[in-house]
N, C-alpha and C positions, 0 to 999 in steps of 0.2 A: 482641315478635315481630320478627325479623330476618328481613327477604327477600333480604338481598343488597343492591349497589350497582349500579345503572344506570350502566357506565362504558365509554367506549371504548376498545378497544385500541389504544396503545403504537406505532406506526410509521412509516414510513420509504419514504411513498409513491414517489419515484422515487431507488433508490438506485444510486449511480453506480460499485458497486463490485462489481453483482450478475453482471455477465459478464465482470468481469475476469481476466486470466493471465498471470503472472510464469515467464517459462521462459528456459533450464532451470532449474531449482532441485532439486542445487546446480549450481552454473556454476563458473568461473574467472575471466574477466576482462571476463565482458561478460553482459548479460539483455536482453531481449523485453520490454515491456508491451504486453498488446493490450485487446480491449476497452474501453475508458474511455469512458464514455457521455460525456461533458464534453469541449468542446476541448482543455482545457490542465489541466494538475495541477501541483503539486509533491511533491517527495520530498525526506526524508529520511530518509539512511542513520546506524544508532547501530551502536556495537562492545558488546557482550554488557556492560561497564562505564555503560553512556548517555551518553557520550561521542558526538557528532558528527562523523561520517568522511566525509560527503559531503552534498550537498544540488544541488540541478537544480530549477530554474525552468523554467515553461512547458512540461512533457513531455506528449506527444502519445500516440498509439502507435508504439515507435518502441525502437529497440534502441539500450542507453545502457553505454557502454565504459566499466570502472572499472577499470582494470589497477592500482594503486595498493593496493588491499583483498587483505591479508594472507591465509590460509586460518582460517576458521574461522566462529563465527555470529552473525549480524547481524541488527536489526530494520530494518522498513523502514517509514517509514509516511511515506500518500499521503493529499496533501488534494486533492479537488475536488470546486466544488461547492459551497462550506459544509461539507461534509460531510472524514467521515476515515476509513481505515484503516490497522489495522496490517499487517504477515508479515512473518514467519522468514523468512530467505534463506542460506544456506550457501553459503559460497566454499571451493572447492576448494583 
């Protein structure tokens, strides 16, 4: 007879990514990060290939100028924390 497993859930008590916002998206040559529960993060930016087009140390919240980035869609992913995530970003 099977009752089931006594287990806990799976999670991700303070996540540093739950009020975050990327704007505008899409943009042109420049984005917004706000939120960021953690002083400092890093980024990087890949080209739809996974290729490496940009990368920023120590970012805050704070508006990051990448006039360089072609038009088209790009992943982005942020560590802080320990912790990671990914997102889309389209460039105009």
């Amino acid at each position: 007879q099977n009752e089931g497993a006594d287990c806990a859930t799976l999670a991700v008590e303070n996540n540093a990514f739950d009020t975050m916002s990327i704007t505008p998206n899409p943009m042109r040559d420049q984005f917004s990060i706000a939120g960021l529960t953690n002083q400092e993060a890093e980024i990087a930016i890949f080209d739809i290939l996974g290729k490496r087009v940009y990368t920023q140390q120590q970012v805050t919240n704070q508006t990051i100028h990448i006039p360089s980035l072609r038009a088209g869609m790009y992943i982005m992913t942020i560590y802080s924390g320990g912790q990671k995530t990914t997102r889309k970003i389209i460039v105009q």
